[in-house]
N, CA, C and O atoms as a Maestro MAE file, in Angstrom:
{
 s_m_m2io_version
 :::
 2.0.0
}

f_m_ct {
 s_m_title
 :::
 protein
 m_atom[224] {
  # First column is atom index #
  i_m_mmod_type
  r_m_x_coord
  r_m_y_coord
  r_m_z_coord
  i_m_residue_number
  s_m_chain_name
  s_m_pdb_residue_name
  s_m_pdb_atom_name
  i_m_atomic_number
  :::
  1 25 41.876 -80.042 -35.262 1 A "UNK " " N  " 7
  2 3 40.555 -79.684 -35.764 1 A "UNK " " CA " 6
  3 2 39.480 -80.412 -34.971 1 A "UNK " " C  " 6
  4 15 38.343 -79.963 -34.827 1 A "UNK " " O  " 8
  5 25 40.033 -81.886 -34.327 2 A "UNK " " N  " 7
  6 3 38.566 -82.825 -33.596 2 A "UNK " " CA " 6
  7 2 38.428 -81.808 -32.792 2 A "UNK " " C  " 6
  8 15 37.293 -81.332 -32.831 2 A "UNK " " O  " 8
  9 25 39.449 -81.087 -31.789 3 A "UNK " " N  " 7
  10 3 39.289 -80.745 -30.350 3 A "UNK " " CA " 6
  11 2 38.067 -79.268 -30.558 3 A "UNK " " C  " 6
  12 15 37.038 -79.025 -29.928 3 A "UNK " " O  " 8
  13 25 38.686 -78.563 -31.620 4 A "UNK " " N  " 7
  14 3 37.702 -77.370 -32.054 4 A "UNK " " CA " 6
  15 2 36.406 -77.944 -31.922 4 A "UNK " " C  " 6
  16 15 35.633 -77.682 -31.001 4 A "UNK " " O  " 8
  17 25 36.080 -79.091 -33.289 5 A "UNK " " N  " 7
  18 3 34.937 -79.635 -33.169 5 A "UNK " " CA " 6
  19 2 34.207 -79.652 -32.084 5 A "UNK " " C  " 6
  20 15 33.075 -79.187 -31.949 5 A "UNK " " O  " 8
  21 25 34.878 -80.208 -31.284 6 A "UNK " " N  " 7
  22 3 34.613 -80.906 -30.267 6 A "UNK " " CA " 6
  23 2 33.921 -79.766 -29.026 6 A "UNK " " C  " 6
  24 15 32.896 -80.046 -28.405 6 A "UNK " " O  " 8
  25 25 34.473 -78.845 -28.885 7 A "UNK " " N  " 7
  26 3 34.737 -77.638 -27.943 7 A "UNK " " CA " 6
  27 2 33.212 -76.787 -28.324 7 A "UNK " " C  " 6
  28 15 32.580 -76.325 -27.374 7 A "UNK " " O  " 8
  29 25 32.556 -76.574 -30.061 8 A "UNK " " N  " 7
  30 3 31.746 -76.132 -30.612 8 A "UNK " " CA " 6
  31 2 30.903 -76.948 -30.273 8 A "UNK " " C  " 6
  32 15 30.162 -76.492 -29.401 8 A "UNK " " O  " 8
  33 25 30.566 -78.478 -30.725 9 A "UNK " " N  " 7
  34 3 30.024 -79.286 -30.185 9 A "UNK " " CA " 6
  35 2 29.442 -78.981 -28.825 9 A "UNK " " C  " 6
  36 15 28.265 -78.862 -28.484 9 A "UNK " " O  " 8
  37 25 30.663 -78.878 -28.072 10 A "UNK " " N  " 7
  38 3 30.487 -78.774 -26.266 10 A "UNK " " CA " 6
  39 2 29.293 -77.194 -26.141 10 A "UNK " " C  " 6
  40 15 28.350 -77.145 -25.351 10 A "UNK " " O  " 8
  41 25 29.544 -76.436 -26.797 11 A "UNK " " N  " 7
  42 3 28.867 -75.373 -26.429 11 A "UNK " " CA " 6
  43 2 27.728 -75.453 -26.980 11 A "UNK " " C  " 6
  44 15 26.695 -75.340 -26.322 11 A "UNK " " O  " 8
  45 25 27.737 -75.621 -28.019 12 A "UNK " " N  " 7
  46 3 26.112 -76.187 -28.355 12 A "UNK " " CA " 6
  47 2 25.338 -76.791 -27.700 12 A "UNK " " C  " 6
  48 15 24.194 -76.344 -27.632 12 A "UNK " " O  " 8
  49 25 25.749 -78.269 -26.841 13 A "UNK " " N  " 7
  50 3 25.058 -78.688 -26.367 13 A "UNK " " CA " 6
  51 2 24.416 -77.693 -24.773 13 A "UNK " " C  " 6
  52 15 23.286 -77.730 -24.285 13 A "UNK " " O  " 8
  53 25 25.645 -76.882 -24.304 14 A "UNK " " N  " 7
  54 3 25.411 -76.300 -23.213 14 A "UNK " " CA " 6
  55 2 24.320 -75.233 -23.379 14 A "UNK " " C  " 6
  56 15 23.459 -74.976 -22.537 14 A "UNK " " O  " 8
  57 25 24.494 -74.558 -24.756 15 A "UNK " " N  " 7
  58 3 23.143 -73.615 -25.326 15 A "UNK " " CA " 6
  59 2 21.844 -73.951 -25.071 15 A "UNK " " C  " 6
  60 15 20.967 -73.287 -24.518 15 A "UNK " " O  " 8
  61 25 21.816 -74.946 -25.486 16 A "UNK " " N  " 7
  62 3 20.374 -76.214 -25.501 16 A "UNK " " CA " 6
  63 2 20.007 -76.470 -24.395 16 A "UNK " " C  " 6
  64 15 18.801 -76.404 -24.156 16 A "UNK " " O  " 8
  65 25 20.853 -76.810 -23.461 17 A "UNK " " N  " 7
  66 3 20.317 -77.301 -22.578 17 A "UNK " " CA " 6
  67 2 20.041 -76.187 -21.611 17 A "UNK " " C  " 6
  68 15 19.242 -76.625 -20.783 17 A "UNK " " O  " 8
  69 25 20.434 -74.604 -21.284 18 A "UNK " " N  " 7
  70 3 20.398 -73.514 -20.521 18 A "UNK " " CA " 6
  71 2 21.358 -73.459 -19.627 18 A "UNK " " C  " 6
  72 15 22.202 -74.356 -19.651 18 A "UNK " " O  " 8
  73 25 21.475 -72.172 -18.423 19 A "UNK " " N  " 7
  74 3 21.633 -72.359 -17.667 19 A "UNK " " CA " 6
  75 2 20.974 -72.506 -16.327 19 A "UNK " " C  " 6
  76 15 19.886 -72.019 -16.019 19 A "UNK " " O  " 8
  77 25 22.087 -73.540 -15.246 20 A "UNK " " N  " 7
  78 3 20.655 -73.721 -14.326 20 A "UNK " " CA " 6
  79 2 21.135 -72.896 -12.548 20 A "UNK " " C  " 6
  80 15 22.060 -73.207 -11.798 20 A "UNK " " O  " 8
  81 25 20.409 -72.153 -12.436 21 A "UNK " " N  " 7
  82 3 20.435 -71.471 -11.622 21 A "UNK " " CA " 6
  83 2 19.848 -71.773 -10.472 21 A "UNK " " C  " 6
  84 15 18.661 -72.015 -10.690 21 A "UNK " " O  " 8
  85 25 20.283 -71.934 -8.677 22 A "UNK " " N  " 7
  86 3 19.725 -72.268 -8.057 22 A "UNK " " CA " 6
  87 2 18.962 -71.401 -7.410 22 A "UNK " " C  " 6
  88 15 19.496 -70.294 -7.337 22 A "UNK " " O  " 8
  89 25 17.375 -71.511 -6.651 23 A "UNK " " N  " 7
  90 3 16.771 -70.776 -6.529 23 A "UNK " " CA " 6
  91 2 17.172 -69.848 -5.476 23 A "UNK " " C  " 6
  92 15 17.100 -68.634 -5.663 23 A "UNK " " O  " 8
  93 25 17.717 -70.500 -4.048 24 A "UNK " " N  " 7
  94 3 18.650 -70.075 -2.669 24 A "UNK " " CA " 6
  95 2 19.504 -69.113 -3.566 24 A "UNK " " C  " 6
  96 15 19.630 -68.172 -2.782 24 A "UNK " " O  " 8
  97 25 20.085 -68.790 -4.556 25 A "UNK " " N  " 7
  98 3 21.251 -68.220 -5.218 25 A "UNK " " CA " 6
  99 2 20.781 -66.697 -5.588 25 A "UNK " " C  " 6
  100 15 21.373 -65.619 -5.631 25 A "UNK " " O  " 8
  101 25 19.022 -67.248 -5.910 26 A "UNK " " N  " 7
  102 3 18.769 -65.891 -6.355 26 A "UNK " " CA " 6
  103 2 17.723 -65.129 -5.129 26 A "UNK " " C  " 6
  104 15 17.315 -63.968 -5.118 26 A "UNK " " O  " 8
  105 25 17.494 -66.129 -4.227 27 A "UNK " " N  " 7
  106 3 16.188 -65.773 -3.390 27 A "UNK " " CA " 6
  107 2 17.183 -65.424 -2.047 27 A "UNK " " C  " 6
  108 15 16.668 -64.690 -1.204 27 A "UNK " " O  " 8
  109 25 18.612 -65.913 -1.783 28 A "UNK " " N  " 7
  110 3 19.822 -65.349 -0.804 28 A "UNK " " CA " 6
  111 2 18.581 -65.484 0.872 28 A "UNK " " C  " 6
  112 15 18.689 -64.652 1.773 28 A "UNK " " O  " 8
  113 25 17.839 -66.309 0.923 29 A "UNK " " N  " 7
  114 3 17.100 -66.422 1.900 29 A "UNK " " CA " 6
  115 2 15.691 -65.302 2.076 29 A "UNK " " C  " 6
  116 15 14.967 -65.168 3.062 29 A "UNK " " O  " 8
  117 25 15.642 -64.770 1.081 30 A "UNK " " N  " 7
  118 3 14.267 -63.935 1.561 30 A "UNK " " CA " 6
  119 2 13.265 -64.736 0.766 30 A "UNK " " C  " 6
  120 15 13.639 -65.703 0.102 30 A "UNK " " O  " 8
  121 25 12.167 -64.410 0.809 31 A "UNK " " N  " 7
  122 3 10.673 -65.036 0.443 31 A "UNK " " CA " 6
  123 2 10.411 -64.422 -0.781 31 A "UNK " " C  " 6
  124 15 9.742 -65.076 -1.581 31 A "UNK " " O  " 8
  125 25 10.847 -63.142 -1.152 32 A "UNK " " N  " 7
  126 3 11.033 -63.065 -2.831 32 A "UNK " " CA " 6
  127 2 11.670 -61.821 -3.284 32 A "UNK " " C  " 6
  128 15 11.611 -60.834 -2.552 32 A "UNK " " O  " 8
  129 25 12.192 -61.774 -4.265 33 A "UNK " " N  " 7
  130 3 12.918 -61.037 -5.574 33 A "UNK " " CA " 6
  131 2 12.390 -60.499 -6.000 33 A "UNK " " C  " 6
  132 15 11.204 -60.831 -5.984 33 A "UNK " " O  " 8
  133 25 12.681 -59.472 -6.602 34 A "UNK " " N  " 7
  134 3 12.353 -58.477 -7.525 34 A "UNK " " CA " 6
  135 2 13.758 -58.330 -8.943 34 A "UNK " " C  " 6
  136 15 14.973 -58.161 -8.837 34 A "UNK " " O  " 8
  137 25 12.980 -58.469 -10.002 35 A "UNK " " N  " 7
  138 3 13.933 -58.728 -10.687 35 A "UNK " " CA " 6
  139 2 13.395 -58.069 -12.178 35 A "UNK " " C  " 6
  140 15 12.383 -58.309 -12.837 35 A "UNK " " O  " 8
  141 25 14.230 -57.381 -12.341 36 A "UNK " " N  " 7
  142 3 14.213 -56.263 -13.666 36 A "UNK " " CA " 6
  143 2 14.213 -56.687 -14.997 36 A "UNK " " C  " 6
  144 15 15.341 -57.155 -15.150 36 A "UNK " " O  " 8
  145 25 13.658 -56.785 -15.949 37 A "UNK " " N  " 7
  146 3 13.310 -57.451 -17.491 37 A "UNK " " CA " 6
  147 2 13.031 -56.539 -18.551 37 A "UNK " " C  " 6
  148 15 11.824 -56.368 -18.721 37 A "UNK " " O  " 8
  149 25 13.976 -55.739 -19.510 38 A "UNK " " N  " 7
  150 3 13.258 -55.200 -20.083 38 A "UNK " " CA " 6
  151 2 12.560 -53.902 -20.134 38 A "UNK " " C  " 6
  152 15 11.864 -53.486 -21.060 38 A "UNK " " O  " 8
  153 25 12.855 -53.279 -18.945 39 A "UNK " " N  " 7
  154 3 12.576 -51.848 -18.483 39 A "UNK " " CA " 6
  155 2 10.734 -52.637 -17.453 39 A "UNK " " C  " 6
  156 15 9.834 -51.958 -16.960 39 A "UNK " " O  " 8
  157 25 10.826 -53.905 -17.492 40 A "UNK " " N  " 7
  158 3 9.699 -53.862 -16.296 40 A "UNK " " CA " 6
  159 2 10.114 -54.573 -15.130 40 A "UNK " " C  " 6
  160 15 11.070 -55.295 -15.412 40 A "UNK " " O  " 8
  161 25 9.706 -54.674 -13.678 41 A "UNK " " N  " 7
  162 3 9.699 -55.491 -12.752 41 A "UNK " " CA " 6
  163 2 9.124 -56.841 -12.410 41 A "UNK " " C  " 6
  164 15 7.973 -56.478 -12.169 41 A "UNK " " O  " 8
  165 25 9.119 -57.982 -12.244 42 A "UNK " " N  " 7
  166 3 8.724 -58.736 -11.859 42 A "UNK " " CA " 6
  167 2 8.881 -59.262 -10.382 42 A "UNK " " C  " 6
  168 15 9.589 -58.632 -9.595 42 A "UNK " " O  " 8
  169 25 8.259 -60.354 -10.019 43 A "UNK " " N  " 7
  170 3 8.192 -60.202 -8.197 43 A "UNK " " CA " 6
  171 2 8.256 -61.886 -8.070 43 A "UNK " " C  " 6
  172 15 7.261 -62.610 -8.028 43 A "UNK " " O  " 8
  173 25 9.268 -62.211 -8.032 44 A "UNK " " N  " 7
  174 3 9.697 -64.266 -7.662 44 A "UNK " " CA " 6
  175 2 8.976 -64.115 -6.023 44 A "UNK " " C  " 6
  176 15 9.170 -63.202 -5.222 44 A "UNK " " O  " 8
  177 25 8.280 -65.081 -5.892 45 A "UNK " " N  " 7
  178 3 7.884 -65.520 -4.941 45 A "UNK " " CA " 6
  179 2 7.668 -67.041 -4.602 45 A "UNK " " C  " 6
  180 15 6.951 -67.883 -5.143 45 A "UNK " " O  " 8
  181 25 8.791 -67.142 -3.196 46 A "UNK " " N  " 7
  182 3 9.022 -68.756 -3.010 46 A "UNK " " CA " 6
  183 2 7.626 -68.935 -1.610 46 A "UNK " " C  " 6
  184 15 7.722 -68.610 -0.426 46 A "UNK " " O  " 8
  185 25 6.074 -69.746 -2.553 47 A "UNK " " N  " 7
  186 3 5.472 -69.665 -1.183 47 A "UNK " " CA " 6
  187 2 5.633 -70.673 -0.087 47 A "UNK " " C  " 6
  188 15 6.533 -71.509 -0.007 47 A "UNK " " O  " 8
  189 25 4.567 -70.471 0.809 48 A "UNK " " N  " 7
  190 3 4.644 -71.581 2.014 48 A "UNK " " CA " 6
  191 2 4.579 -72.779 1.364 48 A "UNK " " C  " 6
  192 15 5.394 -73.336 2.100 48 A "UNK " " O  " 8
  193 25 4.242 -73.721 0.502 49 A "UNK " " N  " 7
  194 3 3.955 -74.892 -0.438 49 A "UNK " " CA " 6
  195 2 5.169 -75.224 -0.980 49 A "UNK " " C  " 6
  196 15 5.447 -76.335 -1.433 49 A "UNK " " O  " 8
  197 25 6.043 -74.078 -0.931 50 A "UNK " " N  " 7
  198 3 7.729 -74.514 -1.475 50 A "UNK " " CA " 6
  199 2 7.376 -74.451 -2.993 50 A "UNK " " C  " 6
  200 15 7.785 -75.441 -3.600 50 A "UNK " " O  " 8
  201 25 6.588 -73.351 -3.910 51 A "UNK " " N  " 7
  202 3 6.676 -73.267 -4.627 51 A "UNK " " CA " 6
  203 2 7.005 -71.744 -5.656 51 A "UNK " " C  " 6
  204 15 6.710 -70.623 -5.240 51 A "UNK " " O  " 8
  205 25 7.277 -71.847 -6.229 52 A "UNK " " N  " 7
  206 3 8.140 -70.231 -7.274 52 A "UNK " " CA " 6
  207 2 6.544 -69.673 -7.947 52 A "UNK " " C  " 6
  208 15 5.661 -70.355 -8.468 52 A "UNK " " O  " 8
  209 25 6.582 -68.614 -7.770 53 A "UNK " " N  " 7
  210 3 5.871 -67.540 -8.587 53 A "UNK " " CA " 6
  211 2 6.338 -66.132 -9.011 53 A "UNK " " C  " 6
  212 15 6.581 -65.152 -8.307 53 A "UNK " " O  " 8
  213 25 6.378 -66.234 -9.869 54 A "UNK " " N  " 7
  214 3 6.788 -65.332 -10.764 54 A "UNK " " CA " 6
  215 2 5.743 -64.091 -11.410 54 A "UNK " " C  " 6
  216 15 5.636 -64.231 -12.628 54 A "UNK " " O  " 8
  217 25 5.257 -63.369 -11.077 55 A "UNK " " N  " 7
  218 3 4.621 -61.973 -11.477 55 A "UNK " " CA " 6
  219 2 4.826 -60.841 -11.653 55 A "UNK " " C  " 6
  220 15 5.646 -60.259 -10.944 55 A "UNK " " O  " 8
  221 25 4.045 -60.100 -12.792 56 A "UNK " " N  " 7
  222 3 4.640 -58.620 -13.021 56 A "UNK " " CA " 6
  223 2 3.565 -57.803 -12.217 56 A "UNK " " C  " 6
  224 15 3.653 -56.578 -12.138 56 A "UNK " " O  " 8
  :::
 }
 m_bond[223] {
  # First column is bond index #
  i_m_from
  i_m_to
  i_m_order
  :::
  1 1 2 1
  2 2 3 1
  3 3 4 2
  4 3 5 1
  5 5 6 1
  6 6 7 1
  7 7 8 2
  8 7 9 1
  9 9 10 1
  10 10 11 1
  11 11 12 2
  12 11 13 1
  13 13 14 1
  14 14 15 1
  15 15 16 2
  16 15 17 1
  17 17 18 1
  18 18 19 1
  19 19 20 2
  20 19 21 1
  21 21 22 1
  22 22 23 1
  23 23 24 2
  24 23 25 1
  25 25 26 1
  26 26 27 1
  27 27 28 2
  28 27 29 1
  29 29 30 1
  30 30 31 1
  31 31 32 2
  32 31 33 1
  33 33 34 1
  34 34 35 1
  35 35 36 2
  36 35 37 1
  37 37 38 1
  38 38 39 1
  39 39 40 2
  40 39 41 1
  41 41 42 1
  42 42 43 1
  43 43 44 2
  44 43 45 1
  45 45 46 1
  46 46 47 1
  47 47 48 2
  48 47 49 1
  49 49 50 1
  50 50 51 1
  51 51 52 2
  52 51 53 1
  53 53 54 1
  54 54 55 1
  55 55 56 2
  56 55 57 1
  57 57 58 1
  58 58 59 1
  59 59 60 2
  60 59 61 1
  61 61 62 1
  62 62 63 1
  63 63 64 2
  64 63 65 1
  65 65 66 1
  66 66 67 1
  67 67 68 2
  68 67 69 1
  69 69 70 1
  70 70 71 1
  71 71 72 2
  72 71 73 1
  73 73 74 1
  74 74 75 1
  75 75 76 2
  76 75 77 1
  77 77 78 1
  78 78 79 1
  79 79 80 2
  80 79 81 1
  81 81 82 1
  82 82 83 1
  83 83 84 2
  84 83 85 1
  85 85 86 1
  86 86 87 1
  87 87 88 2
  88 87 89 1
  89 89 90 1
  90 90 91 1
  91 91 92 2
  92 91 93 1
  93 93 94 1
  94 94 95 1
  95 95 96 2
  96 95 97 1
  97 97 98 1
  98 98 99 1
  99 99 100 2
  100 99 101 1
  101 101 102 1
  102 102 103 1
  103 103 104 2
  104 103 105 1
  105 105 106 1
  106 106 107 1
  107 107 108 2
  108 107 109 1
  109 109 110 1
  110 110 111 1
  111 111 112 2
  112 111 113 1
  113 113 114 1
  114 114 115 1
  115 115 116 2
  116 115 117 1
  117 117 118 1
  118 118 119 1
  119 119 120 2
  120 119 121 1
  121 121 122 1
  122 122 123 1
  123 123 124 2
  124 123 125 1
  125 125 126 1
  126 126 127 1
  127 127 128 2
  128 127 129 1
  129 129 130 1
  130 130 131 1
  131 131 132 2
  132 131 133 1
  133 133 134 1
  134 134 135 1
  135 135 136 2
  136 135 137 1
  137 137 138 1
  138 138 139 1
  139 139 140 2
  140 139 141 1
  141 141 142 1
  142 142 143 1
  143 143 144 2
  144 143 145 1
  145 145 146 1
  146 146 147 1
  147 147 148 2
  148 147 149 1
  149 149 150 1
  150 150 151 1
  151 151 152 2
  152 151 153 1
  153 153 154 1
  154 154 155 1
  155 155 156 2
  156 155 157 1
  157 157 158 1
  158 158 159 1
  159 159 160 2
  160 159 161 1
  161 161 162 1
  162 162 163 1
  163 163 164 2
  164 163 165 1
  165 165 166 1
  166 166 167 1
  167 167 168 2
  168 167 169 1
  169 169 170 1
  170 170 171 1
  171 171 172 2
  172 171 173 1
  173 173 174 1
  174 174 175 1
  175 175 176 2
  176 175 177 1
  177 177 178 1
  178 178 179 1
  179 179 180 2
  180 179 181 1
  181 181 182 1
  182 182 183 1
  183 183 184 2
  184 183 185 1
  185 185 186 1
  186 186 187 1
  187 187 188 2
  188 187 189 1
  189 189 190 1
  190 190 191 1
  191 191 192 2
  192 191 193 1
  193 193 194 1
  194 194 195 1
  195 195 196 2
  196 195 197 1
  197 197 198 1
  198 198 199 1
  199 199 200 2
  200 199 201 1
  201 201 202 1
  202 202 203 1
  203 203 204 2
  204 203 205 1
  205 205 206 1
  206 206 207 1
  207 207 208 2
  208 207 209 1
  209 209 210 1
  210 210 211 1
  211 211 212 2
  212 211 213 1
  213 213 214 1
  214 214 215 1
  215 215 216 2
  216 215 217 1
  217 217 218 1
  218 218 219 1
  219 219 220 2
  220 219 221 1
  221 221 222 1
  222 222 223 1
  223 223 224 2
  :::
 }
}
């Protein structure tokens, strides 16, 4: 029964905390993504400043 606990425990905490996704993973080297939400588009953009933007 601890290990169950324990295992529920474990996933809980992993819930909480998210998952973490690297940006290279989703950006595969281009300058930005397009990425589908919901029936809309959004547009990730990694700029010259080395920073993420995200717009619909």
């Amino acid at each position: 029964m601890a290990a169950s606990s324990a295992s529920a425990t474990s996933a809980v905490v992993a819930a909480a905390q998210g998952v973490l996704v690297e940006s290279t993973a989703l950006l595969r080297g281009a300058r930005e993504v397009l990425i589908r939400h919901g029936g809309e588009v959004y547009r990730l953009r990694h700029t010259r400043n080395d920073k993420l933007i995200l717009t619909k």
